[in-house]
Backbone and ligand atoms as CSV (ligand in chain L), in Angstrom:
chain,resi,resn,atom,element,x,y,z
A,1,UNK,N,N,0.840,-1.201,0.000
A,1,UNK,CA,C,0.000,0.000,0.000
A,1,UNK,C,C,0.868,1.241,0.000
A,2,UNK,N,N,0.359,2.389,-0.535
A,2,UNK,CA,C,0.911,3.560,-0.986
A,2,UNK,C,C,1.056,3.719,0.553
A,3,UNK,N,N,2.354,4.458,1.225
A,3,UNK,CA,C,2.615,5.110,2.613
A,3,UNK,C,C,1.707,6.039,2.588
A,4,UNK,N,N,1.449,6.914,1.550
A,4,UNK,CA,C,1.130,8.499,1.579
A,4,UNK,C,C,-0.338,8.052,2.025
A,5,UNK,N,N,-1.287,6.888,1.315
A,5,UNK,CA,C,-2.492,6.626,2.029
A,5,UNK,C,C,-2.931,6.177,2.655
A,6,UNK,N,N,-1.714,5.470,3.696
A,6,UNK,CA,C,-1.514,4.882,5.089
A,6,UNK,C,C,-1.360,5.958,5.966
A,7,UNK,N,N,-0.918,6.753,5.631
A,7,UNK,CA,C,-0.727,7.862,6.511
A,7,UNK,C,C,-2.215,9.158,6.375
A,8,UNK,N,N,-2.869,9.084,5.808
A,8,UNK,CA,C,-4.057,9.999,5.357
A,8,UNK,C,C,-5.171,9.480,6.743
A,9,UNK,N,N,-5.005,8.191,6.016
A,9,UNK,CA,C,-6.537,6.927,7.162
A,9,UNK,C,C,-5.421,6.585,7.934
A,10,UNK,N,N,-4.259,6.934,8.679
A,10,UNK,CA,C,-4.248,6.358,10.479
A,10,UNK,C,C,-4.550,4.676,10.539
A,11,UNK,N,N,-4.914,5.005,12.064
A,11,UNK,CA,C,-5.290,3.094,12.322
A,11,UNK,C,C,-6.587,2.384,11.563
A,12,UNK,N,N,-7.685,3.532,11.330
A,12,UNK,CA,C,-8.868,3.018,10.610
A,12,UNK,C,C,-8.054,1.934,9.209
A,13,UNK,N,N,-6.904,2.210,8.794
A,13,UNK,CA,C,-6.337,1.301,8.111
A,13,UNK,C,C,-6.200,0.117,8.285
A,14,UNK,N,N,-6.179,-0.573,9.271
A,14,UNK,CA,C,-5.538,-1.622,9.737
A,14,UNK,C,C,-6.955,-2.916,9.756
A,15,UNK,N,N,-7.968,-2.285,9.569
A,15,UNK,CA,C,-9.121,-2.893,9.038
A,15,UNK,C,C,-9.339,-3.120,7.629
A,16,UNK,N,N,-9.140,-1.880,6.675
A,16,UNK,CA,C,-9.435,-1.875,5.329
A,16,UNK,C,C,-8.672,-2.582,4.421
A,17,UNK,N,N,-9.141,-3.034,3.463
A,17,UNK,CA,C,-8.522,-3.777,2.213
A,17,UNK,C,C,-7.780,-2.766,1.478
A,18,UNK,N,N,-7.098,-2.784,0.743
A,18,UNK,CA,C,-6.093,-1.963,-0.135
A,18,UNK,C,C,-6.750,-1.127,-1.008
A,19,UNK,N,N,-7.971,-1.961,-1.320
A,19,UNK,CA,C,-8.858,-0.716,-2.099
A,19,UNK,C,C,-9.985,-0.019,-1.557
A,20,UNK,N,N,-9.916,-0.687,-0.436
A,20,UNK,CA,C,-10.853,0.771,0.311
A,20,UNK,C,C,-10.227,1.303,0.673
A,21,UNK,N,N,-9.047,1.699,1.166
A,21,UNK,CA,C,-7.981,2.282,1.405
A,21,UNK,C,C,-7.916,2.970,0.404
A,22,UNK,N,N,-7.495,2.894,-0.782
A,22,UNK,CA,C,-7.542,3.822,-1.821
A,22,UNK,C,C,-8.676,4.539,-2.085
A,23,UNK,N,N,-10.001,3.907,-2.111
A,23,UNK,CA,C,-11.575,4.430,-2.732
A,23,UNK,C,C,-11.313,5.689,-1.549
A,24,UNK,N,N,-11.447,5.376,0.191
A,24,UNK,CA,C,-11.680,6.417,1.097
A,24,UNK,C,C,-10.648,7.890,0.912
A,25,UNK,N,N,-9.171,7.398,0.604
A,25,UNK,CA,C,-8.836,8.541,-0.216
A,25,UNK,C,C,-8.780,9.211,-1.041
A,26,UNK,N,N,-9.022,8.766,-2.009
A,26,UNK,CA,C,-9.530,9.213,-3.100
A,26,UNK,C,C,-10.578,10.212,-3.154
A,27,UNK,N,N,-12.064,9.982,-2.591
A,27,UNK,CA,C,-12.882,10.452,-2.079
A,27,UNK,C,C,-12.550,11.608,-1.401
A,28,UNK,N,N,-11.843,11.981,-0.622
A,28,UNK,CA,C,-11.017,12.516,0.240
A,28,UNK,C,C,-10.262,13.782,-0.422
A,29,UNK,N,N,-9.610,13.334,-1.049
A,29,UNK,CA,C,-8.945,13.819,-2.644
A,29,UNK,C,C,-10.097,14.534,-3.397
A,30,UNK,N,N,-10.866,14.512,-3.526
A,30,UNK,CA,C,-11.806,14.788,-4.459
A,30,UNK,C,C,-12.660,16.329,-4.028
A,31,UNK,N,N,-13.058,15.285,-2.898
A,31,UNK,CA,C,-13.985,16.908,-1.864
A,31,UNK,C,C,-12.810,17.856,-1.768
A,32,UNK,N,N,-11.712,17.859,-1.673
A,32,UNK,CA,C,-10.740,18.901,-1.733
A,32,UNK,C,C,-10.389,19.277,-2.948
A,33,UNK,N,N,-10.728,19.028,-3.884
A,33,UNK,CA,C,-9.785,19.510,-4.978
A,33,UNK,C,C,-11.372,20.375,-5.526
A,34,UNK,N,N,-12.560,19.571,-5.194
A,34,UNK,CA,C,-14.031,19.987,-6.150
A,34,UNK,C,C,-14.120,21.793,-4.954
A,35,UNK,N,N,-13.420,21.321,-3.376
A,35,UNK,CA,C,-13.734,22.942,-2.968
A,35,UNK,C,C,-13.040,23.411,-3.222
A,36,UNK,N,N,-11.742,23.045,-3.544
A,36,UNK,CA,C,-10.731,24.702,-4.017
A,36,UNK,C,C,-11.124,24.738,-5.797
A,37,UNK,N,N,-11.242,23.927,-6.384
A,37,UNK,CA,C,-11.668,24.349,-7.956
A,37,UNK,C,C,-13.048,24.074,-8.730
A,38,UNK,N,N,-13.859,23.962,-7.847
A,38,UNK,CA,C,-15.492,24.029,-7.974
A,38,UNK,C,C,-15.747,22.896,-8.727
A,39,UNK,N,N,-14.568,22.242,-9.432
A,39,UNK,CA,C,-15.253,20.923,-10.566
A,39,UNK,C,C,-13.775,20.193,-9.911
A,40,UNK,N,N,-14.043,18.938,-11.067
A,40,UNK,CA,C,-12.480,17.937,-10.630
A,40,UNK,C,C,-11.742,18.116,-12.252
A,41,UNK,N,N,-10.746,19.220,-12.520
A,41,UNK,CA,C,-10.679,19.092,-13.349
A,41,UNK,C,C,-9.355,17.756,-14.074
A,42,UNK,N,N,-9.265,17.494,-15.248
A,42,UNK,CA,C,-8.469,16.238,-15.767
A,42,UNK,C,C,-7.326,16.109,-15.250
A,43,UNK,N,N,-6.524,16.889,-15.305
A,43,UNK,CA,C,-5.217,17.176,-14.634
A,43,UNK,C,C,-4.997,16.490,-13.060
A,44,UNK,N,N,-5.852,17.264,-12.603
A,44,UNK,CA,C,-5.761,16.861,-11.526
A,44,UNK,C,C,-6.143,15.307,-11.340
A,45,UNK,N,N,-7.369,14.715,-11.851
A,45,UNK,CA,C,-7.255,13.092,-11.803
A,45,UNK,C,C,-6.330,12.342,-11.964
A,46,UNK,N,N,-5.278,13.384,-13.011
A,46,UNK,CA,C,-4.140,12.539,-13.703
A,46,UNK,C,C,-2.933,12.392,-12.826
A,47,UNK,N,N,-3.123,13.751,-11.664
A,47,UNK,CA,C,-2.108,13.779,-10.884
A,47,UNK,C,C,-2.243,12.945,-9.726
A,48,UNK,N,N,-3.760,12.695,-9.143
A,48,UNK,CA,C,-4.040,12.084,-8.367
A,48,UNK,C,C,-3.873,10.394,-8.591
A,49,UNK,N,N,-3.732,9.882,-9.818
A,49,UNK,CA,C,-3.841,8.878,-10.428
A,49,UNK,C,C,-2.394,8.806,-10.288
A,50,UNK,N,N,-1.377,9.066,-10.481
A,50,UNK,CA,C,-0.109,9.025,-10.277
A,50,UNK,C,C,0.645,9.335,-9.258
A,51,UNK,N,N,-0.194,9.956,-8.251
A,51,UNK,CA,C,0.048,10.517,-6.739
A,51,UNK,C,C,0.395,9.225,-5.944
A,52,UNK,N,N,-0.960,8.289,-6.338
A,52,UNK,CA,C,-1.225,7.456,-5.300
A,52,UNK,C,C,-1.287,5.845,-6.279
A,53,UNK,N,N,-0.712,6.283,-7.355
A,53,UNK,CA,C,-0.483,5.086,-7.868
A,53,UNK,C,C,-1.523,4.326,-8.139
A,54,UNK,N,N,-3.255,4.533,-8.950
A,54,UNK,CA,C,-4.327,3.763,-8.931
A,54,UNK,C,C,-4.117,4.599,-10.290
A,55,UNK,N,N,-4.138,3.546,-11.665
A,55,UNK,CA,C,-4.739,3.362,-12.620
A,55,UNK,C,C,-6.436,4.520,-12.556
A,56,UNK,N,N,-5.560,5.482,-14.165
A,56,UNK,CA,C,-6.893,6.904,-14.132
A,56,UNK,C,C,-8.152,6.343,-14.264
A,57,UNK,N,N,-8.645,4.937,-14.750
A,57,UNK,CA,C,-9.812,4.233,-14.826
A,57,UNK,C,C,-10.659,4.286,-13.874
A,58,UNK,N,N,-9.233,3.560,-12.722
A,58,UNK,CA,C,-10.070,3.886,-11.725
A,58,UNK,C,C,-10.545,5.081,-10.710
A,59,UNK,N,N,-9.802,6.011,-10.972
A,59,UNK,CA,C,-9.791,7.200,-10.467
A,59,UNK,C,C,-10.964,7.973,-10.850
A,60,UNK,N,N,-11.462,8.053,-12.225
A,60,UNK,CA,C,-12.769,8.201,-13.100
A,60,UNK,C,C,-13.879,7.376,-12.335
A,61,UNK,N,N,-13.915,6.129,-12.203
A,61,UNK,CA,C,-14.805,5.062,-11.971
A,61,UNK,C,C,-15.168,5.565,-10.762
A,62,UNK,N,N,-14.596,5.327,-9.728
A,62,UNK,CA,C,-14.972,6.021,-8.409
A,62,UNK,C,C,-15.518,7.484,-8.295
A,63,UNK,N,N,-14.805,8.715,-9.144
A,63,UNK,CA,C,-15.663,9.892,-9.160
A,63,UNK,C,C,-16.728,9.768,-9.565
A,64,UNK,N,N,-16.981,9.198,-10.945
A,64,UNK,CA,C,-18.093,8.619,-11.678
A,64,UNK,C,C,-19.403,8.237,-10.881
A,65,UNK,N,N,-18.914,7.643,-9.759
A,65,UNK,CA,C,-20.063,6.410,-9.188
A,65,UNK,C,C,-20.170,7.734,-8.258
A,66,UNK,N,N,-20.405,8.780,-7.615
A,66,UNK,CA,C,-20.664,10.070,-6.900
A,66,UNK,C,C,-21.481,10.848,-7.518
A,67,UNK,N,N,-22.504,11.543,-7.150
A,67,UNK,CA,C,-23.325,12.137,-8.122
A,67,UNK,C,C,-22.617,13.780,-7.364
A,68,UNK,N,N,-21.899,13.938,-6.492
A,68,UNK,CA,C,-21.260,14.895,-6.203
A,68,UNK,C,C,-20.704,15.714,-7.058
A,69,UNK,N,N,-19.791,15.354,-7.395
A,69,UNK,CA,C,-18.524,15.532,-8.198
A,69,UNK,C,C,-18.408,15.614,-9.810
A,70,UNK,N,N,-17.862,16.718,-10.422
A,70,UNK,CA,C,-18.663,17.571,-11.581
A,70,UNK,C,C,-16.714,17.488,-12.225
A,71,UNK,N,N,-17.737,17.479,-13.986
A,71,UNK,CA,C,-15.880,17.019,-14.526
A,71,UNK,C,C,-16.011,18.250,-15.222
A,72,UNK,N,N,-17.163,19.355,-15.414
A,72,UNK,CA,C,-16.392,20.618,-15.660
A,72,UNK,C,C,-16.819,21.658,-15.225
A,73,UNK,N,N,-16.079,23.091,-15.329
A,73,UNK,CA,C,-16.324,24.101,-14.523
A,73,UNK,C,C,-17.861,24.402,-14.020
A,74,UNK,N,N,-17.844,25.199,-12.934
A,74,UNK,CA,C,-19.289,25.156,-12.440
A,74,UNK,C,C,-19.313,26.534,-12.661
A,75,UNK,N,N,-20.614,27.335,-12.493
A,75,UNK,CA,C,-21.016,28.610,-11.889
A,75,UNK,C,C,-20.862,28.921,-10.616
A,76,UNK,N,N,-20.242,30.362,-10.696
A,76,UNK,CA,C,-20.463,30.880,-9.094
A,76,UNK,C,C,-21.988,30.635,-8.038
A,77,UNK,N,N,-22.942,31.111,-9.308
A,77,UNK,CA,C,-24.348,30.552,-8.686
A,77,UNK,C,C,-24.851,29.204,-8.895
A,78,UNK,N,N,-25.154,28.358,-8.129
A,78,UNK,CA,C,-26.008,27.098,-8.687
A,78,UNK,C,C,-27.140,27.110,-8.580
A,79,UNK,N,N,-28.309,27.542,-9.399
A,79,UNK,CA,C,-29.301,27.985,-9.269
A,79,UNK,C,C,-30.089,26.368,-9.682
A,80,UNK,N,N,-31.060,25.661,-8.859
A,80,UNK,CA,C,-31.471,24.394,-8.940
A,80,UNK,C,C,-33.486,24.852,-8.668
A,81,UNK,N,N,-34.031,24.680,-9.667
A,81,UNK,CA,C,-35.409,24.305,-9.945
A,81,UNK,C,C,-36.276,23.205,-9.435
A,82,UNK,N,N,-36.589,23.483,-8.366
A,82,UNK,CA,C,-37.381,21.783,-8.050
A,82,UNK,C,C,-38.650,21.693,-9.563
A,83,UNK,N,N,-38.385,20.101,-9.721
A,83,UNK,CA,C,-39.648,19.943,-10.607
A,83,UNK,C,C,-40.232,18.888,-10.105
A,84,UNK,N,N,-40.227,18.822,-8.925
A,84,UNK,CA,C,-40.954,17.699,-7.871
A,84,UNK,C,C,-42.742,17.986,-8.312
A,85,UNK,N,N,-43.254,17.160,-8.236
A,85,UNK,CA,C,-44.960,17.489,-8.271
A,85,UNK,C,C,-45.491,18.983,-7.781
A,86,UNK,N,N,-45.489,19.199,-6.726
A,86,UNK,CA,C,-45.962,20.555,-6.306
A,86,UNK,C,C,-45.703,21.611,-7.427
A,87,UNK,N,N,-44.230,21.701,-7.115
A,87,UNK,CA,C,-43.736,22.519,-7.609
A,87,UNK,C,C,-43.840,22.715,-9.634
A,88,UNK,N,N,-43.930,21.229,-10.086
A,88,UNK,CA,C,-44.816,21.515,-11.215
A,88,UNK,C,C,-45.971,21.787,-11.317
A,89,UNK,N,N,-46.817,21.432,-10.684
A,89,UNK,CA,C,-48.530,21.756,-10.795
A,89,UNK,C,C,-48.145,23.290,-10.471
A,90,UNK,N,N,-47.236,24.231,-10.017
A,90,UNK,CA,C,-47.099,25.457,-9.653
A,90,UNK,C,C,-46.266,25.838,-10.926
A,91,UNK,N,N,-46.441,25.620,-11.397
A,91,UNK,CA,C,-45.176,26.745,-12.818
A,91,UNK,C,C,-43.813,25.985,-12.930
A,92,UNK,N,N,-43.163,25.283,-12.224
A,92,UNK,CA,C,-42.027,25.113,-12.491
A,92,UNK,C,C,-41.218,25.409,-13.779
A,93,UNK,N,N,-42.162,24.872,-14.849
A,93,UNK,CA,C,-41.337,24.907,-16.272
A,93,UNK,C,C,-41.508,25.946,-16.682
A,94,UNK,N,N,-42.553,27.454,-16.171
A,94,UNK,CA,C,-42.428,28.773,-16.360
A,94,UNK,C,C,-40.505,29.215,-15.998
A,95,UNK,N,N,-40.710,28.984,-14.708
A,95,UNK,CA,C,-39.855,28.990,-13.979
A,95,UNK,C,C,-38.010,29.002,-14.635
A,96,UNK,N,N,-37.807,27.737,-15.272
A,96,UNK,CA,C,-36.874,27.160,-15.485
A,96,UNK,C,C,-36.641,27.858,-16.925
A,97,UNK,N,N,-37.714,27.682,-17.887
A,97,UNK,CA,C,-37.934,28.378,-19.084
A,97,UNK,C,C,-37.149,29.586,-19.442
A,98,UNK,N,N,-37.740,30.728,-18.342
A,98,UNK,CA,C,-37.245,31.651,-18.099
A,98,UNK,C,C,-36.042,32.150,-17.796
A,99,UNK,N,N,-35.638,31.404,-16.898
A,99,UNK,CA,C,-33.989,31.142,-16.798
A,99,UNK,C,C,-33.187,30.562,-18.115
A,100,UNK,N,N,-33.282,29.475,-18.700
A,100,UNK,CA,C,-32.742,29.090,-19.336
A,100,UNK,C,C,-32.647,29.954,-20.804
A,101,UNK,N,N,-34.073,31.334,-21.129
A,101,UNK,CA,C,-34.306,31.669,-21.953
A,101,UNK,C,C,-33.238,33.159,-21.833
A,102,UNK,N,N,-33.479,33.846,-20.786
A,102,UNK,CA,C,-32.569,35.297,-20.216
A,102,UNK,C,C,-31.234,34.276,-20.163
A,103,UNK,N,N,-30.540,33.430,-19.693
A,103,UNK,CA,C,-29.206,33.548,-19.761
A,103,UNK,C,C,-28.821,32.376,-21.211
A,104,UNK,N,N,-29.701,31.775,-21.505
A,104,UNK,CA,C,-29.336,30.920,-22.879
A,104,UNK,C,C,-28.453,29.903,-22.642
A,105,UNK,N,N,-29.080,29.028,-21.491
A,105,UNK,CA,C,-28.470,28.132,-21.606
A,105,UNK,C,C,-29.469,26.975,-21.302
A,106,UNK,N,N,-29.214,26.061,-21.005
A,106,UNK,CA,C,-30.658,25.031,-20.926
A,106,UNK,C,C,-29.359,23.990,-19.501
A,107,UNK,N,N,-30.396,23.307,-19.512
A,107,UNK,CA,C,-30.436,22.599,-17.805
A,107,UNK,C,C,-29.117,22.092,-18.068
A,108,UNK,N,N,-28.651,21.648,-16.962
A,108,UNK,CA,C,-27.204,21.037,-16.927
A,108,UNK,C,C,-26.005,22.015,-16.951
A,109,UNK,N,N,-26.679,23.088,-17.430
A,109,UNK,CA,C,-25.719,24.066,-18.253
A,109,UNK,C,C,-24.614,25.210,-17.487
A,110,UNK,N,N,-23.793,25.614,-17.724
A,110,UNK,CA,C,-22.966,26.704,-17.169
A,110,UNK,C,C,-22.633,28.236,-17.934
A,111,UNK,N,N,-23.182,29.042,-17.576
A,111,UNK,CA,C,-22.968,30.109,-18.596
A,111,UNK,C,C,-21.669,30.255,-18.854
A,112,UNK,N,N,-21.299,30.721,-20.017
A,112,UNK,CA,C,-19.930,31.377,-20.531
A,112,UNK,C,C,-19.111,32.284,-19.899
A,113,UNK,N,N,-19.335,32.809,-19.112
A,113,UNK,CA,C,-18.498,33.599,-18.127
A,113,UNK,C,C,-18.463,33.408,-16.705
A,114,UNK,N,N,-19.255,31.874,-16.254
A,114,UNK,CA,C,-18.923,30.783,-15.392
A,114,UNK,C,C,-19.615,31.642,-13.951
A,115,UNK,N,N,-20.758,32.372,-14.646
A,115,UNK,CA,C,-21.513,33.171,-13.524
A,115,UNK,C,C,-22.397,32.290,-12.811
A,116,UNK,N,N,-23.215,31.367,-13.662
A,116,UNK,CA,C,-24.206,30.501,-13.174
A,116,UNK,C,C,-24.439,29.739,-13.674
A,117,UNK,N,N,-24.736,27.893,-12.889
A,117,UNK,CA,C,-25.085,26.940,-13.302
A,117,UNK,C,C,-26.479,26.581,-13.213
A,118,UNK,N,N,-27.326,26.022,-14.235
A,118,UNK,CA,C,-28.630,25.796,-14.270
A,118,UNK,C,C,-28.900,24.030,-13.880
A,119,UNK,N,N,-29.474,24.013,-13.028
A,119,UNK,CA,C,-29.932,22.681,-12.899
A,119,UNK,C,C,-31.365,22.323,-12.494
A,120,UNK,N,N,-32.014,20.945,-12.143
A,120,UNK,CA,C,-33.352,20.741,-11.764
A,120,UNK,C,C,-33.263,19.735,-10.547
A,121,UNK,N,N,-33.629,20.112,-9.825
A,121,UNK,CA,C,-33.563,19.066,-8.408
A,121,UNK,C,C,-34.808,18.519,-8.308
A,122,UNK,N,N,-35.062,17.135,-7.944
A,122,UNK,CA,C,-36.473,16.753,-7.320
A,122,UNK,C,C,-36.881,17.698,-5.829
A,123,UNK,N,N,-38.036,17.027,-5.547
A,123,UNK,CA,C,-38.367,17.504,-4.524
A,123,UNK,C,C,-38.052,18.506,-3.145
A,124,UNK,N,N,-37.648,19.500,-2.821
A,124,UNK,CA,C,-36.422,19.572,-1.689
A,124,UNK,C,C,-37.114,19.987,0.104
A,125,UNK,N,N,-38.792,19.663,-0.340
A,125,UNK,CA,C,-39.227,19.643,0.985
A,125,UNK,C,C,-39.951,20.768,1.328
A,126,UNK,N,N,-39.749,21.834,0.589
A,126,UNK,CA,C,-40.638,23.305,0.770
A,126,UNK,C,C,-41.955,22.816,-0.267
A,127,UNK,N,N,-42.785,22.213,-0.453
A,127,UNK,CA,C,-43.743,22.120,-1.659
A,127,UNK,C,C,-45.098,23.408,-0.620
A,128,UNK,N,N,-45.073,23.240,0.286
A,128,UNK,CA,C,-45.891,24.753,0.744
A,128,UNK,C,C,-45.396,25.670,0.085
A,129,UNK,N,N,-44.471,25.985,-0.538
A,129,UNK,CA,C,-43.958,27.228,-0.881
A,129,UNK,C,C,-43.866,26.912,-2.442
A,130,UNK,N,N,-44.038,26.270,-2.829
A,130,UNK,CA,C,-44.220,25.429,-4.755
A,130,UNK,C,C,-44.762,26.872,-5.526
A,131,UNK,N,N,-44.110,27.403,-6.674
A,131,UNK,CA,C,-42.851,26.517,-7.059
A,131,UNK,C,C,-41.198,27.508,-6.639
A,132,UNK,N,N,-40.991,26.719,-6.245
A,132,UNK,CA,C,-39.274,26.713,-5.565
A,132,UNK,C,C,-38.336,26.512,-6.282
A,133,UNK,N,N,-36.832,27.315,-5.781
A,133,UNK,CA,C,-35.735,26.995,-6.972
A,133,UNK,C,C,-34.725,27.534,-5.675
A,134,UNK,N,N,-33.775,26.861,-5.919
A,134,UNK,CA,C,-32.119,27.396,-4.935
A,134,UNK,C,C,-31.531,28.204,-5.364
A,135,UNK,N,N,-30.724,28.767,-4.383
A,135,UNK,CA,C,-29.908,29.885,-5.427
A,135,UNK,C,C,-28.291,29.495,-4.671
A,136,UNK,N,N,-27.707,28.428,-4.864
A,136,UNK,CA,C,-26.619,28.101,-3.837
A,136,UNK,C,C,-27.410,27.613,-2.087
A,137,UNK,N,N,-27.157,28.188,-1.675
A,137,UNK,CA,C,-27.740,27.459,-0.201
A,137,UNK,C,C,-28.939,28.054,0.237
A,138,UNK,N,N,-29.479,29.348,-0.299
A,138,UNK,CA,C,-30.961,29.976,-0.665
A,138,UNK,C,C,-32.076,29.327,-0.760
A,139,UNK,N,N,-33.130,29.385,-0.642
A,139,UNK,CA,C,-33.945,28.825,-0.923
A,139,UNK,C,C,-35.155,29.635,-1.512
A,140,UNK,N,N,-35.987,29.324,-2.309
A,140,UNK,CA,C,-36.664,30.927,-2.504
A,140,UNK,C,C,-37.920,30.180,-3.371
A,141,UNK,N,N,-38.878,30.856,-2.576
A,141,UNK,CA,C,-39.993,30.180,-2.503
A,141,UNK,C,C,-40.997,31.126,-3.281
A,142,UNK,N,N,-42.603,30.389,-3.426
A,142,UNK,CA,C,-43.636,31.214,-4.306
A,142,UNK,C,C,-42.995,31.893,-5.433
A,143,UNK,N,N,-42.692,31.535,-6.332
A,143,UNK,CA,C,-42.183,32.226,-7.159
A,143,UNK,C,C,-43.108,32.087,-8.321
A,144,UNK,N,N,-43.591,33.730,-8.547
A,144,UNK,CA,C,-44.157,34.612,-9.551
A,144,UNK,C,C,-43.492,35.143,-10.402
A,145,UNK,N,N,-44.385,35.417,-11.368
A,145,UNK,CA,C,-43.584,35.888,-12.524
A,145,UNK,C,C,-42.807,37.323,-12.039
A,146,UNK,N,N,-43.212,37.837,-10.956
A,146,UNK,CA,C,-42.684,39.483,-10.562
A,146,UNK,C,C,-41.634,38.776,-9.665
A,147,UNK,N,N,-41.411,37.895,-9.341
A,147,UNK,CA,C,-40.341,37.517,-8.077
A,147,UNK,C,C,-39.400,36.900,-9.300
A,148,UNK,N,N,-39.868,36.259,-10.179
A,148,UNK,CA,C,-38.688,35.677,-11.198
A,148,UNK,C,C,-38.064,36.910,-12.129
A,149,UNK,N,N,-39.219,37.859,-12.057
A,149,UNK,CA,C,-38.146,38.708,-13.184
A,149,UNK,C,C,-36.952,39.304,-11.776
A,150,UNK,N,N,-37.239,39.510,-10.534
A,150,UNK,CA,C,-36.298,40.170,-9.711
A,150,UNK,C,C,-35.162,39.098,-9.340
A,151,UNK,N,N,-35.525,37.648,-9.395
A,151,UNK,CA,C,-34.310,36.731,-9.753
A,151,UNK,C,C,-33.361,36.904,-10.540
A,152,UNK,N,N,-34.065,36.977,-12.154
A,152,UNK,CA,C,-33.040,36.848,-13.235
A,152,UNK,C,C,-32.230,38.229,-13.033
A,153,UNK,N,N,-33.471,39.407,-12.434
A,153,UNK,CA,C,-31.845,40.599,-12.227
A,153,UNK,C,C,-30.995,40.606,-11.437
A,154,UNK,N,N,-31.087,39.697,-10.843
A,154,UNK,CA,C,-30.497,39.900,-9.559
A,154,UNK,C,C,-29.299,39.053,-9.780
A,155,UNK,N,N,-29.697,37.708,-10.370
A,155,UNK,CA,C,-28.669,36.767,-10.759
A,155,UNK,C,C,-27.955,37.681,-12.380
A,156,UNK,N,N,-28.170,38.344,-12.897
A,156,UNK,CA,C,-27.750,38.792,-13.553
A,156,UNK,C,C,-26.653,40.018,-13.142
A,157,UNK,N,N,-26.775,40.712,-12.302
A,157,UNK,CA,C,-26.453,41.640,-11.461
A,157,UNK,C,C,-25.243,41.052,-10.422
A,158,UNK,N,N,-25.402,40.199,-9.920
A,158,UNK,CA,C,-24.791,39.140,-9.120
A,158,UNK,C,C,-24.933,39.685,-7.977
A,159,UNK,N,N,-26.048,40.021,-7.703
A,159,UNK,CA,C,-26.704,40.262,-6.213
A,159,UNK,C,C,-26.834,39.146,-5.746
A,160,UNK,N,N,-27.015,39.307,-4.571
A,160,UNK,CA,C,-27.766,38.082,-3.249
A,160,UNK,C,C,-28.880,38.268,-3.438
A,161,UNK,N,N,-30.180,37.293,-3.530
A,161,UNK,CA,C,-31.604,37.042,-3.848
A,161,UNK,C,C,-32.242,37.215,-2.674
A,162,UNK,N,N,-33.189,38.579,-2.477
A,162,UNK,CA,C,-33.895,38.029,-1.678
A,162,UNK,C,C,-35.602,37.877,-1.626
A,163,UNK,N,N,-35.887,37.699,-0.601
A,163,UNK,CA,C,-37.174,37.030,-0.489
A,163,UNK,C,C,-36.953,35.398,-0.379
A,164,UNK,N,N,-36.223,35.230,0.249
A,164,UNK,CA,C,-36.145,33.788,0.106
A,164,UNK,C,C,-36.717,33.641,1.053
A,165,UNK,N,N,-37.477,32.072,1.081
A,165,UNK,CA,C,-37.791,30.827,2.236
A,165,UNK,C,C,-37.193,31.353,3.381
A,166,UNK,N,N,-35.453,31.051,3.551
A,166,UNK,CA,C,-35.086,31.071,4.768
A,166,UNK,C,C,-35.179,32.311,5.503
A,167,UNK,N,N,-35.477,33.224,4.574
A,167,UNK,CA,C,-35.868,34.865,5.399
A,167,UNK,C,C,-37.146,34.807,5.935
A,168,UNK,N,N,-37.906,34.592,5.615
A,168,UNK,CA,C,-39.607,34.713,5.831
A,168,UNK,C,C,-39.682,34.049,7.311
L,1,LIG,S1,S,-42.145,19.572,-5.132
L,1,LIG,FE1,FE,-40.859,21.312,-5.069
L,1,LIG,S2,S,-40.457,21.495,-2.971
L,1,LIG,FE2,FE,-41.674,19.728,-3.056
């Protein structure tokens, strides 16, 4: 076993197989590299893959199997759409539409100057407040067409959103 990932996991080692030993660092590896550079970019797999001596397959395979962990740049904002039931019977796809139509990009997506990422989340538990969308750790609820146009300026603007959920 690599020293460097004997020394990361301590005694919890002395239980694990060689490749959980590797998977738990790796993992490890990952949440650090996705908070200092918002995605995991190639390089870095490649370095990590040669760091610790695990074949880039597997280094991929394991990020892969994480629904965490993003292989390219993100937005400063992650702006996430519930399209859970409520929140569709409430507009959602007004909602999302709109966004995707003012910054031109469609779901999954990252604008070109890496301001904001568009995504769709299921359910997230506010459906009293349907239809709902995140704005990073925000939450922001009832959303009307007069509260969405003060979104898109705001996210356009790169203000902080408010009227959110967690204010009310
Ligand atoms: S369906 Fe959107 S919060 Fe529940």
């Amino acid at each position: 076993m690599n020293p460097e990932i004997d020394e990361v996991i301590g005694h919890i080692g002395d239980v694990l197989t060689d490749a959980q030993k590797k998977r738990g660092v790796l993992i490890h590896a990952f949440q650090q590299i996705q908070k200092e550079q918002n995605y995991l970019p190639e390089e870095e797999l490649i370095r990590l893959s040669k760091k610790l001596d695990i074949p880039l397959s597997d280094v991929y395979s394991t990020a892969t199997f994480y629904k965490q962990f993003y292989f390219s740049p993100r937005g400063k904002k992650i702006v996430r759409v519930c399209t859970g039931t409520a929140c569709h019977v409430r507009g959602a796809d007004k909602v999302l539409d709109k966004i995707k139509e003012e910054f031109t990009i469609d779901e999954g997506e990252t604008t070109e100057d890496l301001s904001m990422t568009l995504e769709t989340v299921g359910c997230i538990g506010c459906c009293g407040l349907a239809p709902v969308a995140t704005i990073n750790e925000s939450i922001v609820g009832e959303i009307d067409m007069k509260k969405l146009d003060l979104i898109v300026d705001s996210l356009m603007k790169d203000e902080e959103i408010t009227g959110s959920a967690d204010e009310e």
